[in-house]
C-alpha positions as CSV (number, residue, x, y, z in Angstrom):
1,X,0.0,0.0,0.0
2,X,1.3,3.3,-0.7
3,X,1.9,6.5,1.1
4,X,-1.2,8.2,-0.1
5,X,-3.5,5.1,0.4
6,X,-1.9,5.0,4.1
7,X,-2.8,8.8,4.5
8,X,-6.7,8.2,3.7
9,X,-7.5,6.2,6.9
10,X,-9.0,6.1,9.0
11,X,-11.3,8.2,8.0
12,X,-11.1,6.7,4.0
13,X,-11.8,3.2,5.6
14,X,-15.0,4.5,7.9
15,X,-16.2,6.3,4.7
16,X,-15.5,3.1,2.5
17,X,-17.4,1.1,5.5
18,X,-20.4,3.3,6.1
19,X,-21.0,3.4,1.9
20,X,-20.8,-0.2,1.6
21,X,-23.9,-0.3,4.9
22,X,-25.4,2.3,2.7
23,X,-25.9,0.4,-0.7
24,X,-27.8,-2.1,1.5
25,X,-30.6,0.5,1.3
26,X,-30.1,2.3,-2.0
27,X,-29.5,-0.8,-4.2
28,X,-32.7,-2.3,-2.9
29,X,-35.8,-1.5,-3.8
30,X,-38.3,-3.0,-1.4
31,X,-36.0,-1.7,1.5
32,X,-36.1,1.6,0.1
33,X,-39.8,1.6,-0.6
34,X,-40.8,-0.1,3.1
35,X,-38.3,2.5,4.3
36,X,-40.7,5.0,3.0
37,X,-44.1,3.9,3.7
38,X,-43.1,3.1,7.0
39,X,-44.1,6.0,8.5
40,X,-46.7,7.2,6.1
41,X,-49.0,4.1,7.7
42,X,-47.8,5.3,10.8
43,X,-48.6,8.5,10.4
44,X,-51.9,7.9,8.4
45,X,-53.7,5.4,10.0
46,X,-52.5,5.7,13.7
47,X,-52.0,8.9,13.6
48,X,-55.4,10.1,12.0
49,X,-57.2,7.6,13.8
50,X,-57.3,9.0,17.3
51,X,-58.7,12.5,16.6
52,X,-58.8,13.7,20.4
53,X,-59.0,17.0,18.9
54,X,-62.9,15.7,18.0
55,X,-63.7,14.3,21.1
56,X,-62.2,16.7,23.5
57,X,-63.7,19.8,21.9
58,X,-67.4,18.1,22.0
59,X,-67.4,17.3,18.3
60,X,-67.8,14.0,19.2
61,X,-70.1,14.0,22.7
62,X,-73.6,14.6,22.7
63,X,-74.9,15.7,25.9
64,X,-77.4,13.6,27.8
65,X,-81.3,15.1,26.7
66,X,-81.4,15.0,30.6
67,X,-78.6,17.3,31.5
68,X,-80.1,20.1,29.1
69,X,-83.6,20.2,30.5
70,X,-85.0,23.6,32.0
71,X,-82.6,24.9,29.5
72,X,-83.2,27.2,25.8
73,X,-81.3,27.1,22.7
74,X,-79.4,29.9,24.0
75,X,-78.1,28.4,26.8
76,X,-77.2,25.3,25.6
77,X,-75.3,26.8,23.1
78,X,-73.4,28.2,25.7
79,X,-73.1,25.1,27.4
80,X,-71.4,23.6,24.4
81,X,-68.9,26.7,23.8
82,X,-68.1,26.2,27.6
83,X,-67.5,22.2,27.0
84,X,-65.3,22.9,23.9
85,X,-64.0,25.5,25.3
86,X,-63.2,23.4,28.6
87,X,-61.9,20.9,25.6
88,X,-59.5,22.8,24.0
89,X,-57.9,23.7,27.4
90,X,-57.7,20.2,28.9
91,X,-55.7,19.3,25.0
92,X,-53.2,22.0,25.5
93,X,-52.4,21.2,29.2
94,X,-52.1,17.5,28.8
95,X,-50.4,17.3,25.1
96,X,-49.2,21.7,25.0
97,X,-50.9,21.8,21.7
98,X,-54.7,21.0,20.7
99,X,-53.8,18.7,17.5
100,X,-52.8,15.2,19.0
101,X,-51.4,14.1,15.2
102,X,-48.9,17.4,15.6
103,X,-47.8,15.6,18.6
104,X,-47.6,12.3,18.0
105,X,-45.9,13.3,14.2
106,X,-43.1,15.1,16.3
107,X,-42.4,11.9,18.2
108,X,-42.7,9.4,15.4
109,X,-39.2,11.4,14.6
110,X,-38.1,9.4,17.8
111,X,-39.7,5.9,17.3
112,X,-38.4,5.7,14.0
113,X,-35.0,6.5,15.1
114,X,-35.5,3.6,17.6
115,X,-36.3,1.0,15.1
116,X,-33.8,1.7,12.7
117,X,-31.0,1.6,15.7
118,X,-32.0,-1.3,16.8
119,X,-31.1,-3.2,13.4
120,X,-27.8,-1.8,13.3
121,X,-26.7,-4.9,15.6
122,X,-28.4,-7.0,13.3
123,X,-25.6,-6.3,10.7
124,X,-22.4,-7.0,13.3
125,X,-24.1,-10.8,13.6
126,X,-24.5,-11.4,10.1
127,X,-21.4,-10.6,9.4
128,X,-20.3,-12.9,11.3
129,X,-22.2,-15.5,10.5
130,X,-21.1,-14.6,6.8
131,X,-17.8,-14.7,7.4
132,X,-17.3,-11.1,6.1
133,X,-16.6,-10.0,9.5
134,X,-13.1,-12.1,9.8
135,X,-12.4,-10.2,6.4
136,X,-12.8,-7.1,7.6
137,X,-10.6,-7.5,10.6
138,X,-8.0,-8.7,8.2
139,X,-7.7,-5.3,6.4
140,X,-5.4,-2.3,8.0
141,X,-9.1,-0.4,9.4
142,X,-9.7,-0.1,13.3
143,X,-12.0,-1.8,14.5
144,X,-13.5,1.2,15.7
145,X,-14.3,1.9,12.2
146,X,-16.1,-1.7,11.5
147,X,-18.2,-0.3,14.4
148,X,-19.0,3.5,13.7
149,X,-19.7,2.5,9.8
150,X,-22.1,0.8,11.4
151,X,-23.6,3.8,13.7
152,X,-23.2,6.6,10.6
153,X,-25.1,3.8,8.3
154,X,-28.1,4.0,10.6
155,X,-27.9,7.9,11.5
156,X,-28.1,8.8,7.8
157,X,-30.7,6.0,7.6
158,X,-32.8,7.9,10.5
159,X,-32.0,11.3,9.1
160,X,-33.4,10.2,5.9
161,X,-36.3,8.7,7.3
162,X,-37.0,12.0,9.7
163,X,-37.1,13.6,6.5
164,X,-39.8,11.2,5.4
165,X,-41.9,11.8,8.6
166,X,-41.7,15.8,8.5
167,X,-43.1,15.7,5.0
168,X,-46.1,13.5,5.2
169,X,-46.6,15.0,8.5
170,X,-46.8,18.3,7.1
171,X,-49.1,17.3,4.1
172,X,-51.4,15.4,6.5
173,X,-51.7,19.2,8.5
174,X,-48.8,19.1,11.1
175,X,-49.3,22.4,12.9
176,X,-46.1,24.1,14.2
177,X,-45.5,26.4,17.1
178,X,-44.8,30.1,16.7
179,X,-41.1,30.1,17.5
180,X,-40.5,27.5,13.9
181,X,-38.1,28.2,11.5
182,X,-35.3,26.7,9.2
183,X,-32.9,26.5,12.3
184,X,-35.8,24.3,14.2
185,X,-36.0,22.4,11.6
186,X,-32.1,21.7,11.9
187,X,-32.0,21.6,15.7
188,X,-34.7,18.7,15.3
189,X,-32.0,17.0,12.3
190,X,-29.3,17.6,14.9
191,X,-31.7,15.9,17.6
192,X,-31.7,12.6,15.5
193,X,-28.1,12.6,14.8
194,X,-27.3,12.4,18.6
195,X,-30.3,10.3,19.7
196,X,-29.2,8.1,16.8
197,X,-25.7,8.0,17.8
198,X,-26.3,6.6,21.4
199,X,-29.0,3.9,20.5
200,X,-27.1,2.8,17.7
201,X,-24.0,2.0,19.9
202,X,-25.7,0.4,22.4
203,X,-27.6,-1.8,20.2
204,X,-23.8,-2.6,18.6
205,X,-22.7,-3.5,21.9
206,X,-25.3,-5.7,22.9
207,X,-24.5,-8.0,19.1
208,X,-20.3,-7.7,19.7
209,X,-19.9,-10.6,20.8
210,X,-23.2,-12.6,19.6
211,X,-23.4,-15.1,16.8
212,X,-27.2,-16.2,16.8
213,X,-29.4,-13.9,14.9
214,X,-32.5,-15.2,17.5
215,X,-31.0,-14.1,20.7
216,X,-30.4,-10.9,19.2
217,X,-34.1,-10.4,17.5
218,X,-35.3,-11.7,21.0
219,X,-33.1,-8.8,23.2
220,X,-34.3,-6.2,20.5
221,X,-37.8,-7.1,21.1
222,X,-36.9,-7.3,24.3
223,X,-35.9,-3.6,24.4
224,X,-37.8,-1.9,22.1
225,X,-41.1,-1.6,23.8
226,X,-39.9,-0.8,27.0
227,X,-38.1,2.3,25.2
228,X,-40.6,3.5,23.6
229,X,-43.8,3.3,26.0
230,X,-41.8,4.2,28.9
231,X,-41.1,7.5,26.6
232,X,-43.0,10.8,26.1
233,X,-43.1,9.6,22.4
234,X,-46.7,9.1,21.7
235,X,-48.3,10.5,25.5
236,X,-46.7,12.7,27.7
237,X,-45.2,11.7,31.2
238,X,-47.7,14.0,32.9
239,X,-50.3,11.0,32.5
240,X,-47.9,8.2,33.7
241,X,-47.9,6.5,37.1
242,X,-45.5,7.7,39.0
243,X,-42.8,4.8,38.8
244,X,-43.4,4.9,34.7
245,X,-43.3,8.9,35.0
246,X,-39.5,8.0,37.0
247,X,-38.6,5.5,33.9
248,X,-39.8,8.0,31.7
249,X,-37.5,10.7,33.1
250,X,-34.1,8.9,32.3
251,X,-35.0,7.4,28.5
252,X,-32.9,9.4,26.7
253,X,-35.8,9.1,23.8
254,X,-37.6,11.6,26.0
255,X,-35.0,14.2,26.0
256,X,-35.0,13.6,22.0
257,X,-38.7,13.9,21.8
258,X,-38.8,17.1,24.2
259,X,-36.4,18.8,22.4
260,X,-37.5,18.3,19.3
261,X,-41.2,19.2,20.3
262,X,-40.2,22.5,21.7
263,X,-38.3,23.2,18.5
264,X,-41.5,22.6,16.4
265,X,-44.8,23.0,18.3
266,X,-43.9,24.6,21.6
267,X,-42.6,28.0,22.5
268,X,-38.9,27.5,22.9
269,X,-37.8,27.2,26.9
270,X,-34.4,28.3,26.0
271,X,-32.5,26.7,29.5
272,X,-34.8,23.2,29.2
273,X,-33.8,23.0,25.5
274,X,-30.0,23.4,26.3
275,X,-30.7,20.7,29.2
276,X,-32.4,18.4,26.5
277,X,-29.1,18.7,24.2
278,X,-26.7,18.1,27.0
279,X,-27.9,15.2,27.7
280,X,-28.6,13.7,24.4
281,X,-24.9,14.9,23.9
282,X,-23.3,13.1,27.1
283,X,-25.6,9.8,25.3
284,X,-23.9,9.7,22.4
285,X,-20.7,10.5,22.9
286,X,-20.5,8.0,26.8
287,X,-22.2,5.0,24.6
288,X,-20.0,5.8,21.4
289,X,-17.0,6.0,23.4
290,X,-17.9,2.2,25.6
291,X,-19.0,1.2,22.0
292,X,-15.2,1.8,20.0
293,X,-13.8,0.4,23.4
294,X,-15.6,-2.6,23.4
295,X,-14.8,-3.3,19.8
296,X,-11.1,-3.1,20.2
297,X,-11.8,-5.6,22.9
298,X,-13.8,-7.7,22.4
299,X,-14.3,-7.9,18.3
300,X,-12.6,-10.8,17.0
301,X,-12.7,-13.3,14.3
């Protein structure tokens, strides 16, 4: 190898790594396609489906015959302004905006983020199980390359995906807050990028060492759930038990979620935003770190 080849790592062999992940995705068309209706069923069917705007502003509710006795048309039109009224107050409270699909569109960002992490480990295993792995340890690249190729492969997997999401969620009528502009919509980009960066790794760590594609689907499945319910993804913590609410309060998909939801639909709390990045920051780069660590340890032929 020459001089100049020598001067491209490592950063030639991460790039060379994370395109090779990539083409996975670009040179096949069903993943590419699932990749994009993903989240429009998401979006459209779950999403649509539970209108609480409907049903909280009295759209939906008829008012017992019983309850409106004694009473004109006058002032049972004014008992139904007060009920909407009382509606539209109890929405922005519980969910700080009155369209539900506005929130839950802000954290599917975060739940698809999740799932596409949590393949990433997939892709150490069957490498293994390929053989391909013992190839790449061969070569001169670190293996803290063979694992960050890995990470970058599914943050520009998310990012594309977030893309995805904001669009459909904006022509289904996402409704953003009064503080949105271009450099939300980066903030919420830059969001993705560290949220994807810490799950990623972990999910890398946990398929290191592991050579049996079940035990790894089964731990995935295992963690998935758990990450995502116990998260202010699709309902907020303030409608939690208590010892969920505590669970709730540590998932880093939270933070993720929060941050991104005050950059699109809330008005901006400046010192809780900063919070939400610093520790979405200390995620990444504490799992990242274990992760490149690990590999130089523990990944072998």
């Amino acid at each position: 190898m020459s001089k100049d080849e020598n001067s491209k790592s490592p950063f030639h062999g991460l790039w060379a790594l994370t395109n090779r992940e990539l083409k996975k995705l670009y040179k096949n068309p069903i993943l590419l396609f699932m990749t994009v209706i993903q989240p429009l069923i998401w979006l459209g069917l779950f999403g649509k489906a539970l209108n609480l705007a409907q049903i909280f502003t009295g759209g939906s509710v008829s008012i017992p015959s019983s309850a409106l006795q004694g009473l004109n048309s006058t002032q049972i039109t004014e008992v139904q302004k007060a009920l909407s009224s009382l509606g539209t107050a109890v929405l922005v409270k519980t969910f700080g905006t009155t369209s539900y699909f506005s929130f839950l569109s802000v954290g599917m960002i975060s739940f698809i983020v999740l799932f596409t992490c949590m393949f990433s480990g997939m892709s150490i295993v069957w490498d293994r199980r390929l053989g391909i792995l013992n190839k790449l340890l061969s070569t001169p690249v670190s293996r803290g390359s063979i694992l960050m190729s890995k990470v970058f492969n599914s943050v520009i997997r998310s990012l594309l995906q977030a893309v995805i999401v904001l669009i459909i969620a904006f022509a289904l009528g996402l409704q953003v807050g009064p503080s949105f502009s271009i450099l939300s919509l980066l903030g919420v980009f830059f969001v993705v990028f560290l949220l994807c960066m810490g799950l990623s790794s972990i999910f890398i760590m946990i398929a290191i060492r592991s050579t049996d594609w079940q035990t790894q689907m089964a731990v995935m499945n295992l963690l998935n759930l758990p990450l995502l319910f116990a998260s202010n993804a699709l309902f907020p913590t303030s409608i939690m038990p208590s010892w969920l609410r505590a669970v709730a309060n540590v998932n880093p998909i939270s933070y993720a979620t929060d941050a991104s939801r005050q950059l699109m639909l809330y008005q901006t709390n400046i010192s809780k935003l900063i919070f939400d990045f610093a520790y979405l920051g200390a995620f990444a780069i504490i799992f990242s770190l274990i992760g490149i660590l690990l590999s130089w340890r523990y990944l072998s032929k």
